[in-house]
C-alpha positions in Angstrom: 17.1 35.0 -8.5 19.1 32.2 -9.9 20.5 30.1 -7.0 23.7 28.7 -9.1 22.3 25.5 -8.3 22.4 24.0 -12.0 24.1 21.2 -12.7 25.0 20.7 -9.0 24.3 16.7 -7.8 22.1 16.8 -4.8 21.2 13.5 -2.3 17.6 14.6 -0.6 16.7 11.5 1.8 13.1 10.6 3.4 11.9 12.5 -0.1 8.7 11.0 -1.0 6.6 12.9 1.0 5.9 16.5 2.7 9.5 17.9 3.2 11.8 16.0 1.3 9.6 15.8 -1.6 9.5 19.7 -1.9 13.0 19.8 -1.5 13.7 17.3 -4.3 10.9 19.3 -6.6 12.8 22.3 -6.0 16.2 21.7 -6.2 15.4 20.0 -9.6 13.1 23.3 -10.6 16.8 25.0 -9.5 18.3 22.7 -12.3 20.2 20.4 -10.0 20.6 16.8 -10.5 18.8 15.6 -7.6 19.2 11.8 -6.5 16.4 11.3 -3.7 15.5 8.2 -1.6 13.0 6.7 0.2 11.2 3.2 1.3 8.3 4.4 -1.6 9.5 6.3 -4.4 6.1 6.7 -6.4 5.9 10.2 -6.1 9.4 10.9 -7.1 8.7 9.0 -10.9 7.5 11.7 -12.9 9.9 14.2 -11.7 11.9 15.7 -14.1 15.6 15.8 -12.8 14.9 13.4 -10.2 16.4 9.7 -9.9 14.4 7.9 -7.6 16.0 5.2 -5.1 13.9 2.9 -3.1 16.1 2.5 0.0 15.8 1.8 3.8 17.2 5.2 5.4 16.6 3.6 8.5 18.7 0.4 8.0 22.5 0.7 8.9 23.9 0.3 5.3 20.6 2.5 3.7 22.1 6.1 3.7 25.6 4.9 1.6 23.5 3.0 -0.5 21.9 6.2 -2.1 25.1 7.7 -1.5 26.3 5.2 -3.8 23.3 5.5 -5.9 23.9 9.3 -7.2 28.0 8.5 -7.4 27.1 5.8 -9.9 25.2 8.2 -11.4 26.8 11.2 -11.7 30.3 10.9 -10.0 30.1 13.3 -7.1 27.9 15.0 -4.3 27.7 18.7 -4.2 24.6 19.1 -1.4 23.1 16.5 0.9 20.2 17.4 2.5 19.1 15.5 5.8 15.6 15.0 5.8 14.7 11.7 6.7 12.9 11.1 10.3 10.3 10.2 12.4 8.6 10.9 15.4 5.8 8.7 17.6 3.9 10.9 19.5 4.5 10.6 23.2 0.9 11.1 25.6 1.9 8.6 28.3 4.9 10.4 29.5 8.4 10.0 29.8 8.4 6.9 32.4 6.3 4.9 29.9 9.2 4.8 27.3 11.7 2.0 27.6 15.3 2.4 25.8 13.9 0.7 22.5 11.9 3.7 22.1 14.5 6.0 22.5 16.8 4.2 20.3 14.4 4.3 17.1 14.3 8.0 17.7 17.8 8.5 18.0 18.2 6.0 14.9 16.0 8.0 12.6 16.7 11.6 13.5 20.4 11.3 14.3 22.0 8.3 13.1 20.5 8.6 9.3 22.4 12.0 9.1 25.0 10.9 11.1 25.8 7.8 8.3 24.6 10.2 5.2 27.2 12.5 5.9 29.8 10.1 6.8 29.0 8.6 3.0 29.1 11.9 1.4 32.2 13.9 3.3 35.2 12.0 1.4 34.2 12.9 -2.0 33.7 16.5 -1.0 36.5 16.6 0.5 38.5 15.5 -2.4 36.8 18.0 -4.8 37.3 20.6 -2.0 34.1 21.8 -1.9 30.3 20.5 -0.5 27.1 21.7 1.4 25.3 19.7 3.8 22.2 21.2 5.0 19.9 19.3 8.2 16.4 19.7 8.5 16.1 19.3 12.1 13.1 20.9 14.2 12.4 23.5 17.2 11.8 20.5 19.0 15.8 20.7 19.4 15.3 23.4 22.0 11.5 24.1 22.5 9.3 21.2 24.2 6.4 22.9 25.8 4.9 19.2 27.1 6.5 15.5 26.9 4.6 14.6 23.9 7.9 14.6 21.6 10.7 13.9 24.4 12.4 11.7 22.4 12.3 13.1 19.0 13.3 16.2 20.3 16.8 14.9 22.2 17.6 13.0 18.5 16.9 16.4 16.8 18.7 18.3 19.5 21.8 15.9 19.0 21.7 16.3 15.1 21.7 20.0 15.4 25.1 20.2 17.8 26.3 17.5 14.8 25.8 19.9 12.1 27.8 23.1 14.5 30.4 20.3 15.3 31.1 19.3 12.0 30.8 23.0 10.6 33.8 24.1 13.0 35.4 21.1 11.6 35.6 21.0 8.0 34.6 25.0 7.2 38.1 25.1 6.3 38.1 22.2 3.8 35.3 24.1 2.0 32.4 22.0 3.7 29.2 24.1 4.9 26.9 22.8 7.4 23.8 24.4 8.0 20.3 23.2 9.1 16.5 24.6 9.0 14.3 24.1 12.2 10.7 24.3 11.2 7.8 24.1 13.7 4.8 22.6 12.5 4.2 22.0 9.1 1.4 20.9 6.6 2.5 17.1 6.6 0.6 14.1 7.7 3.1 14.1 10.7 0.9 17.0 11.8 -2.8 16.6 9.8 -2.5 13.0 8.7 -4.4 9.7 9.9 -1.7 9.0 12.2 -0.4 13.0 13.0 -0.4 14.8 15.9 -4.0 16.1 15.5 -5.6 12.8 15.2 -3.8 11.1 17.9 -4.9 14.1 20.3 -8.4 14.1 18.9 -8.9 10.3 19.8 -7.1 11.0 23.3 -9.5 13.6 24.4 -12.6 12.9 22.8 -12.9 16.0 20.0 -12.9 16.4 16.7 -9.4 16.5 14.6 -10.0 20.5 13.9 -10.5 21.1 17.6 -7.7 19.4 18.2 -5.7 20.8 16.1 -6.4 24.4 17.5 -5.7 23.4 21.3 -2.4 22.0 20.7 -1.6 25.3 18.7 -2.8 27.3 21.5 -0.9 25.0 23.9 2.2 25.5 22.5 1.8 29.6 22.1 0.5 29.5 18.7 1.6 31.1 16.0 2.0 35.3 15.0 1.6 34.4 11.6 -1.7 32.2 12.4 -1.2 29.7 9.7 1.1 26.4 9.5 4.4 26.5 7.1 4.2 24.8 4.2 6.2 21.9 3.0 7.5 24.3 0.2 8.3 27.3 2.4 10.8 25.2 4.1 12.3 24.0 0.4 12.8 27.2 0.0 14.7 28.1 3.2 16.7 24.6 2.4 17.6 25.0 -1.2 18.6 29.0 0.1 21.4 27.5 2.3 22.0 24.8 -0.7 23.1 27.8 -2.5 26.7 28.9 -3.3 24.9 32.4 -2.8 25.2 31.9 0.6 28.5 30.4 0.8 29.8 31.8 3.4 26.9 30.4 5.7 28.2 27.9 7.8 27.2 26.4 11.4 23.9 28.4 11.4 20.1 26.9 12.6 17.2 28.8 10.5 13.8 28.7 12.2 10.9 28.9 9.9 7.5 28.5 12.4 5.2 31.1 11.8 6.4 32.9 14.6 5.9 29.9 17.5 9.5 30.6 19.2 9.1 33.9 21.3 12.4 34.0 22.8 15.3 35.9 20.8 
């Protein structure tokens, strides 16, 4: 199926690993001129399609500097996807967490979409046409244990964003949609530092074991396998799509089955 994405200028932030890099690799593969930042950008070089900005997402200027970056380049925004974030896993409980840790949250998972889209909206207003698409998490509205309390209320708040702002500017010809994985094959999961490791060390087992009690903790999954970084690329470019144009305001869960409530 050809997604009508060629041509199209697309912003992909927090791209140089897991998520945003598969976004970024398939948006290009789609034949759309994808601009795509991050603090490292060494994985993004070889990309065909792909210009690379080294940016800091996180800082308060970092999202309208790659805005800037891909209207230097090519004049206009036609998708911005919202990928950049963060999350510190939690295992001391809510009363352990002072306000500074809630504001990084808040700053990473909200306020980097919050300050992307504010840099992208005018142009696509003035061409009368645009697509933002979030990538937010079930964490939103499923937190079986404490472990993510803050990550979850900044995802939670981006995701009301994206329905606000969908109500808002549908009429101007702006889409706002976002994707809620559960847990995915990325090192905020598996890697040195994920959420398997940092149980593993807290309890005393291996990372495997760990891996598979936290699953089970959380209801596990029908499918019985993670998503992968490239499933949700697909979901994302989907919604990027003028194929779906009239898809606005919508959340699309992609976790194996881990939500059992309709």
């Amino acid at each position: 199926m050809d997604l009508e994405l060629g041509g199209k200028v697309a912003v992909v932030t927090g791209a140089s690993k897991g998520i945003g890099l598969a976004v970024a690799r398939m948006l290009a593969g789609e034949g759309a001129l994808v601009v795509a930042g991050a603090r490292s950008v060494d994985a993004l070089q070889e990309i065909h399609g792909v210009v690379p900005v080294a940016v800091d997402l996180g800082a308060p200027d970092g999202p309208e500097q790659l805005v800037r970056a891909a209207l230097d380049a090519h004049g206009r925004v036609d998708v911005l996807v919202n990928n950049v974030g963060g999350v510190r896993l939690r295992t001391e409980g809510f009363l352990a967490l002072d306000d500074a840790e809630f504001e990084w949250a808040m700053n990473m998972n909200f306020f980097t979409t919050v300050r992307a889209i504010r840099a992208v909206l005018p142009g696509m207003l003035e061409q009368g046409r645009g697509t933002v698409v979030n990538v937010a998490s079930v964490n939103a509205f499923f937190e079986p244990d404490g472990g993510t309390v803050d990550y979850g209320a900044a995802k939670a708040a981006a995701l009301n964003l994206a329905k606000s702002l969908a109500q808002e500017y549908g009429p101007r010809g702006i889409r706002v949609n976002s994707v809620s994985p559960g847990p995915v094959e990325t090192d905020l999961w598996l890697g040195d530092h994920g959420v398997a490791a940092t149980v593993a060390d807290a309890t005393g087992v291996d990372r495997d074991t760990a891996r598979e009690q936290v699953v089970a903790s959380i209801g596990g999954f029908a499918t019985g396998r993670f998503t992968t970084p490239d499933g949700v690329a697909t979901l994302v470019a989907l919604l990027a799509s003028p194929r779906t144009g009239n898809v606005t305001g919508a959340n699309f869960v992609i976790d194996g089955g881990l939500i059992k409530t309709t």
